[in-house]
N, CA, C and O atoms as a GROMACS GRO file, in nm:
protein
  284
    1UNK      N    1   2.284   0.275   1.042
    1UNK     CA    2   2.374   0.276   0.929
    1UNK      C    3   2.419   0.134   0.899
    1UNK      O    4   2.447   0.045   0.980
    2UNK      N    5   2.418   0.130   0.727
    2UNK     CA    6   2.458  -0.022   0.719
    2UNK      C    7   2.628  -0.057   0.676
    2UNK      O    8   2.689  -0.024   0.575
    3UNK      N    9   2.684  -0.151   0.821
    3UNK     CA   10   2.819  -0.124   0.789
    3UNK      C   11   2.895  -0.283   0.757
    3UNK      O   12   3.004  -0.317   0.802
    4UNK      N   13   2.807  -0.363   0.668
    4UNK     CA   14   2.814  -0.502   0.655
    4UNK      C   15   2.841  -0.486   0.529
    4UNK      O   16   2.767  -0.414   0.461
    5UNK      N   17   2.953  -0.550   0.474
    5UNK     CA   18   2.931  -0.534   0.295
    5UNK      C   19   2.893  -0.695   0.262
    5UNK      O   20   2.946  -0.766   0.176
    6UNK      N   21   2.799  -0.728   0.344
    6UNK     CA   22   2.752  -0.899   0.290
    6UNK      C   23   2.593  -0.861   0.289
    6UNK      O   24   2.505  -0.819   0.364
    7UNK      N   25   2.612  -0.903   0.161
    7UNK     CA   26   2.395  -0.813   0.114
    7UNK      C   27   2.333  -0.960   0.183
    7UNK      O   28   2.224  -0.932   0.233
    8UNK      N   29   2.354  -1.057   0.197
    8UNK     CA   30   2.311  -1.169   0.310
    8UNK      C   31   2.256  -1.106   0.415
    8UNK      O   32   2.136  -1.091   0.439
    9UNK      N   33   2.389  -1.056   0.500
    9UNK     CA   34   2.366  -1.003   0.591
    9UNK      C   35   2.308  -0.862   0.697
    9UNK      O   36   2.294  -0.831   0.815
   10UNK      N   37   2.288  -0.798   0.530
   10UNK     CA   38   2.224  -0.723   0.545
   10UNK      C   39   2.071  -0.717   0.535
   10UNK      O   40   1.995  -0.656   0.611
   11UNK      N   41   2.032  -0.806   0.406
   11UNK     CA   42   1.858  -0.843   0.417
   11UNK      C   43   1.811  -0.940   0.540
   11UNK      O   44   1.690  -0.950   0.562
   12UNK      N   45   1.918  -1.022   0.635
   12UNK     CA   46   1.884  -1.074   0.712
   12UNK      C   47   1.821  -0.968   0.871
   12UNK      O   48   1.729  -0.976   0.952
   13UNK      N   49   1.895  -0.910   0.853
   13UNK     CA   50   1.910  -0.758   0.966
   13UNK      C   51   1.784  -0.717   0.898
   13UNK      O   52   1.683  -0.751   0.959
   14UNK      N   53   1.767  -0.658   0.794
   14UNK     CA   54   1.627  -0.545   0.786
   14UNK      C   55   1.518  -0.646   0.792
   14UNK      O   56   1.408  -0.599   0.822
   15UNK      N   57   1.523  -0.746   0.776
   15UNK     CA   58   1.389  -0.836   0.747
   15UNK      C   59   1.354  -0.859   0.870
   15UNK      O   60   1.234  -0.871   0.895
   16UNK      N   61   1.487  -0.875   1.010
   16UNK     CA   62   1.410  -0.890   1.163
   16UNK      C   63   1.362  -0.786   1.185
   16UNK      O   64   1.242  -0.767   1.201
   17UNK      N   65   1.459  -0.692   1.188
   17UNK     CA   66   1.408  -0.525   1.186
   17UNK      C   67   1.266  -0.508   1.163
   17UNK      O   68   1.184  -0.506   1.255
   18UNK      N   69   1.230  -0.495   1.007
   18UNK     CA   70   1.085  -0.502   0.979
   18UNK      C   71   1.002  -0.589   1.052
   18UNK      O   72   0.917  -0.528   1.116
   19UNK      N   73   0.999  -0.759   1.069
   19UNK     CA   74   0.900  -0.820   1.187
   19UNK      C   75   0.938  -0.782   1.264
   19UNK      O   76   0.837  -0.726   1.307
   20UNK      N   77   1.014  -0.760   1.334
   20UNK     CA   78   0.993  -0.712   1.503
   20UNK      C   79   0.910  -0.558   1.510
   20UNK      O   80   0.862  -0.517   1.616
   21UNK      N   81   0.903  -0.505   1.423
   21UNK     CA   82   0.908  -0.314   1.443
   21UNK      C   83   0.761  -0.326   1.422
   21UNK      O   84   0.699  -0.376   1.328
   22UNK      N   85   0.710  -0.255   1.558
   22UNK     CA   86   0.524  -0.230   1.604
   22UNK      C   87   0.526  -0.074   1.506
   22UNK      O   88   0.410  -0.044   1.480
   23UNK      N   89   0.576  -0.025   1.477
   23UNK     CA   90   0.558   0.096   1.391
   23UNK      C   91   0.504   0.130   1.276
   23UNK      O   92   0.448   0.231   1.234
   24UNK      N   93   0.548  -0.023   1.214
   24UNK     CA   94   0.516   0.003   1.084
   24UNK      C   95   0.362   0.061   1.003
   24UNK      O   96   0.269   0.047   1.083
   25UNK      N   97   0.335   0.094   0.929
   25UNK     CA   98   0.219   0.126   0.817
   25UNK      C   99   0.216   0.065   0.744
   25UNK      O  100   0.098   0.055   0.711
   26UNK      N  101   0.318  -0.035   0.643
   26UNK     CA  102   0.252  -0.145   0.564
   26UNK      C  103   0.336  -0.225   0.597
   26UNK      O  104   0.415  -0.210   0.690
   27UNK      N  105   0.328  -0.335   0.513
   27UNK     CA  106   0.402  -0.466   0.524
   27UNK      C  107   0.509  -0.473   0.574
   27UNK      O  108   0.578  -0.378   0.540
   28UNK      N  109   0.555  -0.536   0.636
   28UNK     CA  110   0.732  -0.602   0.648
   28UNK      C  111   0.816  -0.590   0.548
   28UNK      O  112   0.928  -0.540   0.556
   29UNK      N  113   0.758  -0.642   0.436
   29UNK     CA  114   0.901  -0.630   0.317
   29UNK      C  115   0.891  -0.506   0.281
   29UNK      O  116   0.987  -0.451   0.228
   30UNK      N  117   0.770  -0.439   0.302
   30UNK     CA  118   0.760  -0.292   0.206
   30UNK      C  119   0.863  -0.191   0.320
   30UNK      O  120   0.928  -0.093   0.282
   31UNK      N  121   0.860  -0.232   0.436
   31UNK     CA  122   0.906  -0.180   0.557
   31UNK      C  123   1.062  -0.173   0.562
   31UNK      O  124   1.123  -0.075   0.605
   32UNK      N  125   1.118  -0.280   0.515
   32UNK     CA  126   1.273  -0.303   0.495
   32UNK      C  127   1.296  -0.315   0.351
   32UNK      O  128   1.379  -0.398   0.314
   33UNK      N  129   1.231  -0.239   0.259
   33UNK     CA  130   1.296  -0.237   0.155
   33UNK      C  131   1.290  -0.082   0.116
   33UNK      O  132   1.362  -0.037   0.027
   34UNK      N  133   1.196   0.000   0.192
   34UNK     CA  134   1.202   0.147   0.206
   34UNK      C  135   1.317   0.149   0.337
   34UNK      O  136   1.323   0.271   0.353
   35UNK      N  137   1.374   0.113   0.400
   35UNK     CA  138   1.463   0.115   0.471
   35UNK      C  139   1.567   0.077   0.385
   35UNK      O  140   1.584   0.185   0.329
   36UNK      N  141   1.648   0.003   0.336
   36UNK     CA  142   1.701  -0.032   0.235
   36UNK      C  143   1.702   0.095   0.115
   36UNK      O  144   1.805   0.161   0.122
   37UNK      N  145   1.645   0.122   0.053
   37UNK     CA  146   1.599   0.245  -0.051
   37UNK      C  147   1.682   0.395   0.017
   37UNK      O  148   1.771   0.463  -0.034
   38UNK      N  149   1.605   0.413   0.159
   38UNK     CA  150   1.684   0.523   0.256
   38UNK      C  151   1.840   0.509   0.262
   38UNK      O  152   1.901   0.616   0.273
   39UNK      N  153   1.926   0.374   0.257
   39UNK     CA  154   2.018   0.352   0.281
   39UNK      C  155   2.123   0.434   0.118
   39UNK      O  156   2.213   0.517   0.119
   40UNK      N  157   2.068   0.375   0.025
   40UNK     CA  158   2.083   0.411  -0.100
   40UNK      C  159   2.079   0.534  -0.125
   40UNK      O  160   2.191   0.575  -0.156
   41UNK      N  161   2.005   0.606  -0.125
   41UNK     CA  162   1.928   0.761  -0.164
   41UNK      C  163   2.039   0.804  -0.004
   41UNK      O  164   2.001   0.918   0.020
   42UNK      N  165   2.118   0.778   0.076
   42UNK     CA  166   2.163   0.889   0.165
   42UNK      C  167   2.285   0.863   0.134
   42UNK      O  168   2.370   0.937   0.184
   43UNK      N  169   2.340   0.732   0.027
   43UNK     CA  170   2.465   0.778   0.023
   43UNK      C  171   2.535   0.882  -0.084
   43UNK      O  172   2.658   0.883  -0.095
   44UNK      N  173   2.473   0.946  -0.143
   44UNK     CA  174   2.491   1.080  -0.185
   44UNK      C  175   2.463   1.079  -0.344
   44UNK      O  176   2.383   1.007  -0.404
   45UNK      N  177   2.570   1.201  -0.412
   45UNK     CA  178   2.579   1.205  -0.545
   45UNK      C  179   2.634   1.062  -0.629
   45UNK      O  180   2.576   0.981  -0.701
   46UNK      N  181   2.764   1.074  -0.585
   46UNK     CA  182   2.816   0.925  -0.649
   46UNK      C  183   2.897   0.825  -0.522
   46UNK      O  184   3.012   0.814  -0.479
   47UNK      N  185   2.799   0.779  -0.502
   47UNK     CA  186   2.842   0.652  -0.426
   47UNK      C  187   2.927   0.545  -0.453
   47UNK      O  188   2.918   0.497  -0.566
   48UNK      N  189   3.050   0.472  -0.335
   48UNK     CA  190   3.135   0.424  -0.409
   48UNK      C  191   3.038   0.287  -0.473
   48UNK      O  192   2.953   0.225  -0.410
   49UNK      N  193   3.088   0.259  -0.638
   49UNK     CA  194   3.024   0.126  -0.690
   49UNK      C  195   3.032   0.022  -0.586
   49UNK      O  196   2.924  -0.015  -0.539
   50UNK      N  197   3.131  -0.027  -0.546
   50UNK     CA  198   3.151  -0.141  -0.446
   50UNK      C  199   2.999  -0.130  -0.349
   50UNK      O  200   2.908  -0.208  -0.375
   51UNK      N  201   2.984  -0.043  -0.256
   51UNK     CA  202   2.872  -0.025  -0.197
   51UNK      C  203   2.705  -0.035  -0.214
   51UNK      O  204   2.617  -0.085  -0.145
   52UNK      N  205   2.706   0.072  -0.399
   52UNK     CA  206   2.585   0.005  -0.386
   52UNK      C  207   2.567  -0.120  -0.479
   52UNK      O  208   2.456  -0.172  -0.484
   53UNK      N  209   2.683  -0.175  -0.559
   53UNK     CA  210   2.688  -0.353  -0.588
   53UNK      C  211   2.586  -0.445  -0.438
   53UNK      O  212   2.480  -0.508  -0.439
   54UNK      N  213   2.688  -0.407  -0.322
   54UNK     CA  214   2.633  -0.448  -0.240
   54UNK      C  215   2.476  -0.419  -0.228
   54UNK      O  216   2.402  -0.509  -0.266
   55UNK      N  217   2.429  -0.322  -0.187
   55UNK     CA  218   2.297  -0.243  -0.204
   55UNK      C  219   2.184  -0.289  -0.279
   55UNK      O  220   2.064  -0.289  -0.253
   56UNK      N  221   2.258  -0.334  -0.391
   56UNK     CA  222   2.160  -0.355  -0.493
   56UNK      C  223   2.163  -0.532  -0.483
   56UNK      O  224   2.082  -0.612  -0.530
   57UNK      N  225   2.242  -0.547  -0.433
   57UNK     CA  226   2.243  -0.728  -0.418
   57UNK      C  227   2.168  -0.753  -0.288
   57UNK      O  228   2.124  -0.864  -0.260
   58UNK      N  229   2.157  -0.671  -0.227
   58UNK     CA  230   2.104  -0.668  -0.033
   58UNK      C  231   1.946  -0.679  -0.085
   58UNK      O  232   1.878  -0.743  -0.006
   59UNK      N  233   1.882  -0.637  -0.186
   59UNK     CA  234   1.763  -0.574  -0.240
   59UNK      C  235   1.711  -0.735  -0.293
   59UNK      O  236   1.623  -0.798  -0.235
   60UNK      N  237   1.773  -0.776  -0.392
   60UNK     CA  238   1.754  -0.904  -0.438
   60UNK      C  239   1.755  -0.995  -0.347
   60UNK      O  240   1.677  -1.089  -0.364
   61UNK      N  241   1.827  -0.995  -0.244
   61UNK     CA  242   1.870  -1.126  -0.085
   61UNK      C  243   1.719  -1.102  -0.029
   61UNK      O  244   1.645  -1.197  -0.004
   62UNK      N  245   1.666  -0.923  -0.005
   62UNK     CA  246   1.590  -0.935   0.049
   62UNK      C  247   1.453  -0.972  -0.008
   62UNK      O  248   1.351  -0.996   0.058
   63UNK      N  249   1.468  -0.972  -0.150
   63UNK     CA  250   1.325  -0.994  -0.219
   63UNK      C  251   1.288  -1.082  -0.194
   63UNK      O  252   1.169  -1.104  -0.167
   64UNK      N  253   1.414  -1.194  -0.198
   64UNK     CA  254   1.440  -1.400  -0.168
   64UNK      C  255   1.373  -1.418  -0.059
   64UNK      O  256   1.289  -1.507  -0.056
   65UNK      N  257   1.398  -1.329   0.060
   65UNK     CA  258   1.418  -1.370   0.203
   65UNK      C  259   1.244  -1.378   0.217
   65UNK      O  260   1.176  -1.469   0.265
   66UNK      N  261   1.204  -1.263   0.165
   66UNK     CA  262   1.031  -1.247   0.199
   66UNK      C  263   0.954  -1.333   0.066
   66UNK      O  264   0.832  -1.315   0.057
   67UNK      N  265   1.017  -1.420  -0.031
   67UNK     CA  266   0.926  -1.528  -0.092
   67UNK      C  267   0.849  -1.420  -0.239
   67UNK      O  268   0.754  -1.457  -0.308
   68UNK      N  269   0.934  -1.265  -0.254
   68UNK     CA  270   0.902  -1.217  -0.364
   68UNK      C  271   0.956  -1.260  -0.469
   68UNK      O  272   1.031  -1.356  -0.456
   69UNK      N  273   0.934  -1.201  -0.614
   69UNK     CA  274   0.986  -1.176  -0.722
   69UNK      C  275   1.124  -1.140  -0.762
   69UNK      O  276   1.158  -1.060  -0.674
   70UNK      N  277   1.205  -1.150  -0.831
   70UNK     CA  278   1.296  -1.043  -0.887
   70UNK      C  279   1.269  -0.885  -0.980
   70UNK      O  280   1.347  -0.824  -1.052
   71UNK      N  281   1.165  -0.863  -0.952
   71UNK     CA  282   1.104  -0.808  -1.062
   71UNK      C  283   1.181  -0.632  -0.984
   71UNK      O  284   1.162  -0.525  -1.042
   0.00000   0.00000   0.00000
């Protein structure tokens, strides 16, 4: 569970997460950004805004972090 409201510090966490994790099936970023996505989609019907502001800023930190797009 993600209990950081710094989207920094949260794409920093899933992005080790993803390289370290022997589990995976595709990529690293695809790995912590479907982790990320899970985080979103479980916090329910209406989630507080504050949270997924964060969420959705954690998404963009993490796009940065792995050298993607904003797209």
């Amino acid at each position: 569970m993600i209990r950081s409201n710094d989207p920094e510090a949260i794409a920093r966490s899933l992005k080790r997460s993803a390289e370290k994790s022997s589990r995976q099936k595709s990529s690293p970023f695809r790995s912590a950004m479907s982790m990320l996505t899970s985080y979103v989609n479980r916090a329910g019907k209406n989630p507080p805004a504050r949270k997924v502001k964060v969420l959705e800023a954690a998404k963009d930190r993490l796009r940065a972090a792995f050298g993607r797009g904003t797209s």
